[in-house]
N, C-alpha and C positions, 0 to 999 in steps of 0.2 A: 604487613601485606595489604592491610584493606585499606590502608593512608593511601597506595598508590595507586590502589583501581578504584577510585572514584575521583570525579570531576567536581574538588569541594563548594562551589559557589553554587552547582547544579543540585548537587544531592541534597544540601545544608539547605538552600532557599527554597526548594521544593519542598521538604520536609516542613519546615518552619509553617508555606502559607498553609498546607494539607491539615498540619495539626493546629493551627491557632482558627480555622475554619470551624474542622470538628468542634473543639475547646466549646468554642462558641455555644453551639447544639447542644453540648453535654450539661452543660452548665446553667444554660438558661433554654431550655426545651420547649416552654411555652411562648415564649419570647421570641424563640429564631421563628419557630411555625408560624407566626405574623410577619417575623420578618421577613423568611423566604417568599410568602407569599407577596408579599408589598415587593420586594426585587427581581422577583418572576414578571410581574403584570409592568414594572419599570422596563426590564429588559425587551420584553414581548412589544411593548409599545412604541421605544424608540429605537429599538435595532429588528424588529420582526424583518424589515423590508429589506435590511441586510444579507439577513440570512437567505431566503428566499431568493435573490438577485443572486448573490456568490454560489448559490448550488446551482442555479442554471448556470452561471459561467463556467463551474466545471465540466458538467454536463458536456457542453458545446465544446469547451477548450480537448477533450478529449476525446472529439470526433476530429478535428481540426488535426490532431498531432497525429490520428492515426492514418486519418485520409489523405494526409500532407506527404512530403517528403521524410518529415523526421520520419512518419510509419517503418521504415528501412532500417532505421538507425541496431542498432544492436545494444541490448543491456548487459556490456563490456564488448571487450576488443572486438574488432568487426572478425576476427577468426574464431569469437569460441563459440563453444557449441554447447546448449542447454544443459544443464545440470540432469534433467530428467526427462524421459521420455515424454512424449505428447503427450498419449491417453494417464499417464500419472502423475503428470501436472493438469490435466484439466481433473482428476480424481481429488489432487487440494484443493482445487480452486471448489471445486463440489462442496468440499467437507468445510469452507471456511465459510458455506452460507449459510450453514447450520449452530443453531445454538443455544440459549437461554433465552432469547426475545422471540425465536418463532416457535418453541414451547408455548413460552407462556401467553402471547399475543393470536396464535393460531385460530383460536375460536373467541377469542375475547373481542377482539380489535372487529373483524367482520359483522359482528353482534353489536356492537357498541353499535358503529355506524349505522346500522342497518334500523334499530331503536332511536336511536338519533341523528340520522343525518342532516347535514349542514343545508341542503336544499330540498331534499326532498318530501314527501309526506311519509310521518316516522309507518317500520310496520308494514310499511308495500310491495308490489313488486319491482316497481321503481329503487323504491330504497333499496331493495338487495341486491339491483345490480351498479347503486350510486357505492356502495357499503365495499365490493371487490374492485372496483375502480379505487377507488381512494387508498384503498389495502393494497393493491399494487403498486400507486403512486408511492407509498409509504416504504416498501421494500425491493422496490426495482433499480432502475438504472441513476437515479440519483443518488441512492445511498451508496451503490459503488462508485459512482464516481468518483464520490468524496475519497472512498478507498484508493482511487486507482491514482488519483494527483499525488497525493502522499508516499502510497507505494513504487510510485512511478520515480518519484523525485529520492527515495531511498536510493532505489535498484542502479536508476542511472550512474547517479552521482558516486556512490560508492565500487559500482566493479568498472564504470567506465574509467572513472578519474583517480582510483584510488584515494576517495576521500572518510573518513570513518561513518559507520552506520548510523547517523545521528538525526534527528532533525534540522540541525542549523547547519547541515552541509547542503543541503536544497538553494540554499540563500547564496552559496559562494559566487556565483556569476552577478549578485547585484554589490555583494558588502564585500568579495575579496576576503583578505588576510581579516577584515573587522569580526569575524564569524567568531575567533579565537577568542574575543572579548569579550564585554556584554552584553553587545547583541546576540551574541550565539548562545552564551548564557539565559539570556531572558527566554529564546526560542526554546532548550529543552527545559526551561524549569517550566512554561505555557503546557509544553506537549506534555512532561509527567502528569503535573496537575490534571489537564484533563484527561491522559489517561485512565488515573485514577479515579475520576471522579465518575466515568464512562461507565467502567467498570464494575464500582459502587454500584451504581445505579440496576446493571444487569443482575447482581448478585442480591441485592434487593428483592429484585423483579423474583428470580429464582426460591428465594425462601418464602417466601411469601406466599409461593406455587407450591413448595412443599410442604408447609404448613396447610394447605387447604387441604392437599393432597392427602397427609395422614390426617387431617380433621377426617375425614372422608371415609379412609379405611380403619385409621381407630379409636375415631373417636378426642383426638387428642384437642384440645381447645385452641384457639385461632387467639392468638396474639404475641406481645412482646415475649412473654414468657415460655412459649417455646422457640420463638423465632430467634432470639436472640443466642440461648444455647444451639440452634441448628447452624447459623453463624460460625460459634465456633469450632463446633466439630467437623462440619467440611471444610471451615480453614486451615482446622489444624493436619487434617487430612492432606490439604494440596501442602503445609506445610513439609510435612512427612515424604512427601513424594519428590521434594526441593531438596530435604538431608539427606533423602537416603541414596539420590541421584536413580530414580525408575524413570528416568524418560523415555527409555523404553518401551516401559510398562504402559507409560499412562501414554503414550504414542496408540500402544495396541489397543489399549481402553478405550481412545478417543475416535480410532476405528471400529469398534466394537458397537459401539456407543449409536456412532452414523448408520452401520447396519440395520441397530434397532430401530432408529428412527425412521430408516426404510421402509424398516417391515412393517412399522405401526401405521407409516400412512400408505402402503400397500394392504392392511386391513381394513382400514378407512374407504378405502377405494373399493372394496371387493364386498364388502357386507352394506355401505352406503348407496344411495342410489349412483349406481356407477356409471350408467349411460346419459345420463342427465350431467355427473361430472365431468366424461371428456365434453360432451358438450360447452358446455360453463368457462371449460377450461380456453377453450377457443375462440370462445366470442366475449372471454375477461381481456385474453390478451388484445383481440381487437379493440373495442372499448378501451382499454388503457390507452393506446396508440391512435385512436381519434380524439381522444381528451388530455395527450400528451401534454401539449403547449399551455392550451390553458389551465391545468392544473400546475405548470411549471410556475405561473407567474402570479397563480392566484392570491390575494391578498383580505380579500374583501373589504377593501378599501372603500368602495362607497354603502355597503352594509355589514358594517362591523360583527364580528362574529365571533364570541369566546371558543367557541369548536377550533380555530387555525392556532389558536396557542397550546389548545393543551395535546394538540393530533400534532399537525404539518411539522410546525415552528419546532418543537418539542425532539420530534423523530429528526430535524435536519440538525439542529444540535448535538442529539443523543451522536448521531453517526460520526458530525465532525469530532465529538470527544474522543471516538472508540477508532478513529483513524489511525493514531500512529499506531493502535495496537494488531488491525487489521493488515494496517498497509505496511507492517515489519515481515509479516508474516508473508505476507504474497511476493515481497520484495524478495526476500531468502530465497524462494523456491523456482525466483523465474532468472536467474543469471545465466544468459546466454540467449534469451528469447528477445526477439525483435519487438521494437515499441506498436505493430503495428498488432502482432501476436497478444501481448502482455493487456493490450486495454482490450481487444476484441475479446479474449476468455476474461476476464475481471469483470468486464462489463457485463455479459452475458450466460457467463456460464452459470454461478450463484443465481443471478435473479431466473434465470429461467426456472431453478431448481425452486425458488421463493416462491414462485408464482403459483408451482403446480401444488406445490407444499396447502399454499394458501385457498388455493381452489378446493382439493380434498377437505380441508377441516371448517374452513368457513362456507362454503356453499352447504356443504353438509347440516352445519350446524344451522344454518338458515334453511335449509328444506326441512330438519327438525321440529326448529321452534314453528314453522308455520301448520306443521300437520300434529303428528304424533304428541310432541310436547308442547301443544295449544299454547306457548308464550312463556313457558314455563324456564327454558334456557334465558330470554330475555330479563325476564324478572331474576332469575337468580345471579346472573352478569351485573344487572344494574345495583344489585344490593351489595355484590362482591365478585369484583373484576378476577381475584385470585382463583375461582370457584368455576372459571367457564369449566377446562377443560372435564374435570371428573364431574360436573355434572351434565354436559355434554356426550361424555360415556356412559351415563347411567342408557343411553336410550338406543344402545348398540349394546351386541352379544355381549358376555362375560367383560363387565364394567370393570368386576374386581382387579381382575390380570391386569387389563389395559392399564388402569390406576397406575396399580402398582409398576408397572414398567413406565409409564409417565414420572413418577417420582423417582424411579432410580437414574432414568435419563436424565431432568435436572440436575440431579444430583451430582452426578459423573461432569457434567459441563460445566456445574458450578466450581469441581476441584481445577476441572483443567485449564478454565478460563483464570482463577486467580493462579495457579502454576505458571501458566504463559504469560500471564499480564504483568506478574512479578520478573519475567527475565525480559521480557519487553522495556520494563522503566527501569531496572536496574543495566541495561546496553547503555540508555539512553543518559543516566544519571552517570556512567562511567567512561563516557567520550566517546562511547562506540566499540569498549573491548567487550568479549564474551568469554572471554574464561576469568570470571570473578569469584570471591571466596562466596562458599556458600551462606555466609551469616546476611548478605548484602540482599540476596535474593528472600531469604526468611522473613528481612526487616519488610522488605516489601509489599509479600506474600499476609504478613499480619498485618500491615498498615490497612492491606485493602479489606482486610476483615472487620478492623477494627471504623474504616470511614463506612462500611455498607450499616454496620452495628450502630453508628451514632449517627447517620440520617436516618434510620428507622425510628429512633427514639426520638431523634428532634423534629418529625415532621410528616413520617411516612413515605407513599408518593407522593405527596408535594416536598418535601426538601428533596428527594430524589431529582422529581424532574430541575425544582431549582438548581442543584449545584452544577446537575451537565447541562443548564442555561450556563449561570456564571463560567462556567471552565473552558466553554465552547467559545464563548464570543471572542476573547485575544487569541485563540488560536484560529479564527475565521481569516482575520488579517494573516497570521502566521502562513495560512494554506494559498490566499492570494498571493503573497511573494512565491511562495513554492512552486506556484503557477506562472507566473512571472520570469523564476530563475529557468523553468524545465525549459521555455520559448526560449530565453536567448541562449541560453547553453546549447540545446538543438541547431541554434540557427548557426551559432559562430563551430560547431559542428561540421554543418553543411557548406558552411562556407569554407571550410578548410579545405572541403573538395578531395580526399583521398585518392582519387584517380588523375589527378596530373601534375606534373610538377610546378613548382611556385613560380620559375623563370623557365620561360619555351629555351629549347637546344636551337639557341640560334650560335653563331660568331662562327660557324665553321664555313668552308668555301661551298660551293655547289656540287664543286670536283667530292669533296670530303663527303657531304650530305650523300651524293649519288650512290657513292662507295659503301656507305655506311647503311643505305637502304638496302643494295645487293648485295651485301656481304652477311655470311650468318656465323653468328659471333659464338667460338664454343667457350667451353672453358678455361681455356690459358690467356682468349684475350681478355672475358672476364676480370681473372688474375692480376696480368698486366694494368689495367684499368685500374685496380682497385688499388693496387701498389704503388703504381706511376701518377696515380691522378688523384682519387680518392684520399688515400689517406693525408699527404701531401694537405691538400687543402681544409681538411678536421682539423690538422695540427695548426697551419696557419689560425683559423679561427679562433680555438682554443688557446694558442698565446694570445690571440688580440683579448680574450675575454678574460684569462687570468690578468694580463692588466689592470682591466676593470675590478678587481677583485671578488670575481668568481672562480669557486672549486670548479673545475671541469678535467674530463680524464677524454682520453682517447686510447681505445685498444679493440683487439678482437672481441669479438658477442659469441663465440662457442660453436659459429656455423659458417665459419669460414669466411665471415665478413666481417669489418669493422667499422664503428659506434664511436659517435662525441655523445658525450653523457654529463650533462649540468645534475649532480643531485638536488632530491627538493624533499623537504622533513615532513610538510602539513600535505603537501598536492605529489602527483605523478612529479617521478623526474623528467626531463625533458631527453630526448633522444632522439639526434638522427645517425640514424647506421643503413649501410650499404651492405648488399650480401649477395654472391652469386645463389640463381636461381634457374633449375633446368624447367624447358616451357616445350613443351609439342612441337612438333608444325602438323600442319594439316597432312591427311591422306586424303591420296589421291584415287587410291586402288582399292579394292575389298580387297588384297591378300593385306594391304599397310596397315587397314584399320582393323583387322581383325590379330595382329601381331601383338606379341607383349610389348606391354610399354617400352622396357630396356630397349627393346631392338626398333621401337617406332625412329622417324628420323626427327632430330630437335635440335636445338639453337640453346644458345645459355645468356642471361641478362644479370644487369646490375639494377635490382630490386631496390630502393629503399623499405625502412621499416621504422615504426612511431613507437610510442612506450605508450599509445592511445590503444594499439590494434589496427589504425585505421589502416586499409588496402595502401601499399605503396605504388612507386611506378618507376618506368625504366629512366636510368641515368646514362646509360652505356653512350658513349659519344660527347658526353657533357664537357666541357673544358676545366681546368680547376678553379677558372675564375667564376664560372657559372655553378661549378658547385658548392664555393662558396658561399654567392649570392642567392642560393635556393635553402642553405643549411640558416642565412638570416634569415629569410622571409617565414622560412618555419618557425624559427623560434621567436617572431614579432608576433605570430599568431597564437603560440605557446602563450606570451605573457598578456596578449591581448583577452585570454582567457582564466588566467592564473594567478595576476599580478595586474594593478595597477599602471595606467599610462604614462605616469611620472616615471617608473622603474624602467621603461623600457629601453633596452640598448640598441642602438644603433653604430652597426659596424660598417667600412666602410672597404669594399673589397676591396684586400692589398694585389699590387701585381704580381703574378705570378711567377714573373722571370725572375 
């Protein structure tokens, strides 16, 4: 069973580079720690301006799509209707901006800066408001962008086109049927990798937070030695929660979890200077938004500055790795929301929630260190990043609780994150099925335990930040074509125009046209049309194309109308079907408009209908020559999306007599 759910070129070569990486670390530990470091400072140096340029192009590219026309489009058929309600879809979009990096980053990350800012004079008040600008930059609209390309290119591609939930179906509008190859191979063994490596690095970030955490309440020593057994036992934890199938459970957990982290920084809020923080909160968000641009582009290019690699560079990286695992996520929960919907909450819904997050714990912890704890949070950040948050709560009410709910929250995100991270690469490593045996998700689930376990030993946070460098950079390229395929797959979208048909109703007389505008067509002439015209002309087609040798079938669709249907194994089939359709006509009277439908007065049409969803339009009057020639131009647009230009047929209308 597990030979057939897995994609072996994908699983085997992802597995391969993951563990001869590790190897590497495990083996020579003092060794890699010089080496990650020497290919950190390589990467940073010749690809920094890479990265930095491709996150604003996202940025922009998903203002563009939403502002544009595709904004309309529909993620699937233009008739479905969202999976979930608004307010419990913007409620995931919430919960997805929460998690192990604004734990453990929350008071760390504002602090840093604000001790060492890249411009400012360290320690000031300057610096603490350079310290939440940069912290914003850090978790706002860039980082989801990253999210929203990848989720966007999931969502689309897969409910619009029926193509599998993978990452190298994004690429299909530029490489076609090549996706099934090695290119599509090389894309998700990229995306696992730095899944994984993404992931690693959170889980890292996480233990390491619990380790201070109980250094704190008992005392337990700060290193390898515990760290490593904590490793295991929340792995084996998320493991347990992958055999014994609680996704239930850990669903409710993972809402449990979010609550707490509610309530923690609604205590923060209420026992902190709180009037000072909505303030803070409104003139960060202002400040972020005057120093948007140029923190977009900033490089420090004419004064070199190690701060942009181990901050900026670092965090655009970190997010491109943790993409495909964000952007699976988002992509599931928005099927049936419009592109204009889908980036407007991705974009903004999480970072607002970021923002305020960041405001409560780092403005906080900077009005702290400057008064109460005389510098004291600052020196003890600077000596050990993992130690802001609890000692942070030493200088607010009842430390211990806080703590201790700070540690369990990690904790809980650390199971659920390697739970979902492991069904996220195991989709991906299996072509895009989801009902896989569970040993596939286990192997996973311990691989990510076991890569977070041997970057700590080979290097700490520096092989941390190293690998989601290494893992992030081919998938940087990977997310430019994704950006690449969403444009043209949109565009040849839009240009298929779903509201009129491919050839105008011309060839009839004036006398006939006249007729055919005063006349309101019910349902027998419907009928008659579809019998006497319609079908007629599908079959015509349909023998020209079996010649060609293509399967194609002609018959009824279940609603009283009838469909030519080309099957297709990788992509949608192709379909044009005709079907009566009852349509209103206007009232004229308040008794009309206020009548039940059944009794309103109405007219009946010959509708088409796509195997896209897209809106069809009237045929009724069409000739069967002309329906012919509308059933090709459809399907030239079919393969001009599908298929290769070589492949395409051209048929040549037969006459109809």
């Amino acid at each position: 069973m597990g030979r057939k759910t897995i994609n072996p070129p994908v699983f085997w070569g992802a597995s391969l580079i993951i563990v001869v990486l590790l190897a590497v670390g495990i083996i020579y530990p003092h060794e890699s720690e010089e080496m990650f470091a020497s290919v950190q400072s390589s990467i940073i140096e010749g690809f920094g301006w890479l990265y930095i340029l491709s996150v604003a192009a996202f940025v922009f590219i998903c203002i563009y799509l939403a502002l544009g026309q595709s904004g309309n489009l529909k993620l699937g058929p233009d008739d479905s209707e969202p999976d979930f309600s608004y307010p419990s879809w913007l409620a995931m979009l919430f919960a997805a901006g929460m998690g192990i990096g604004l734990m453990f980053f929350a008071v760390a990350e504002p602090i840093q800066h604000y001790a060492t800012p890249p411009e400012s004079q360290p320690l000031t008040m300057e610096a603490a408001r350079e310290a939440m600008v940069i912290t914003f930059v850090h978790w706002g609209v860039h980082a989801w962008a990253i999210y929203a390309i990848v989720g966007l290119s999931l969502a689309y591609f897969s409910f619009r086109y029926n193509l599998p939930l993978t990452i190298r179906s994004g690429l299909y509008p530029l490489f076609k049927n090549r996706i099934n190859g090695p290119i599509g191979n090389a894309v998700d063994i990229f995306a696992i990798c730095g899944t994984m490596f993404g992931i690693a690095t959170s889980l890292g970030f996480g233990v390491l937070q619990i380790n201070a955490g109980l250094n704190y309440l008992l005392e337990l020593p700060v290193g390898l030695t515990v760290q490593i057994p904590l490793i295991v036992v929340i792995t084996a934890l998320a493991t347990l929660s992958v055999v014994s199938g609680l996704d239930v459970g850990i669903r409710r957990l993972s809402e449990l979890n979010l609550i707490c982290a509610i309530l923690l920084m609604v205590f923060v809020l209420a026992v902190g200077p709180t009037t000072f923080l909505l303030k803070a909160f409104v003139q960060n968000i202002g400040t972020y938004l005057d120093h948007f641009f140029i923190r977009t582009f900033t490089l420090y290019a004419y004064e070199p500055r190690d701060w942009l690699n181990s901050w900026t560079l670092f965090y655009w990286a970190w997010w491109i790795a943790w993409s495909p695992f964000v952007g699976m996520f988002i992509a599931r929960i928005s099927r049936g929301r419009t592109v204009r919907q889908f980036i407007g909450g991705v974009l903004f819904i999480p970072t607002g929630f970021s923002f305020l997050w960041m405001t409560v714990f780092g403005n906080t912890a900077i009005s702290l260190d400057m008064g109460v704890a005389a510098g004291a949070i600052t020196q003890a950040v600077t000596a050990d990043v993992s130690v802001a948050l609890f000692q942070f709560f030493t200088y607010l009410p009842m430390p211990a609780v806080t703590s201790t709910l700070a540690v369990l929250l990690v904790a809980i995100f650390f199971v659920t994150s390697a739970d979902s991270g492991s069904m996220v690469i195991d989709t991906i490593a299996a072509g895009g099925a989801e009902n896989t045996p569970i040993w596939q998700r286990v192997y996973w689930c311990a691989l990510e335990g076991i890569a977070a376990a041997s970057l700590l030993l080979a290097g700490g946070l520096t092989a941390l930040q190293t690998m989601t460098l290494i893992s992030a950079l081919p998938f940087t390229f990977i997310m430019i074509m994704l950006a690449a395929g969403l444009i043209r797959g949109m565009r040849a979208d839009l240009a298929r125009g779903g509201t009129a048909p491919a050839v105008p109703a011309t060839g009839l007389t004036w006398r006939q046209r006249l007729e055919l505008s005063l006349h309101t067509p019910q349902r027998d002439d419907v009928d008659r049309f579809l019998s006497g015209t319609v079908s007629p002309a599908l079959e015509m087609v349909a023998q020209e194309m079996r010649g060609r040798g293509l399967t194609v079938t002609v018959g009824a669709d279940g609603e009283d109308g009838v469909a030519l249907t080309v099957p297709a194994t990788e992509v949608r089939s192709f379909v044009y079907g005709v079907r009566p359709i009852r349509q209103l006509l206007p009232a004229y009277t308040a008794a009309e408009a206020t009548s039940a439908e059944e009794r309103r007065p109405h007219s009946w049409a010959a509708r088409t209908f796509f195997s896209d969803g897209s809106r069809g339009y009237d045929v009724m009057g069409f000739t069967r020559e002309q329906i012919v020639s509308d059933v090709v131009a459809q399907y030239e647009r079919y393969l001009a999306l599908t298929q290769s230009k070589a492949t395409a047929l051209y048929i040549t209308s037969p006459d109809p007599a």
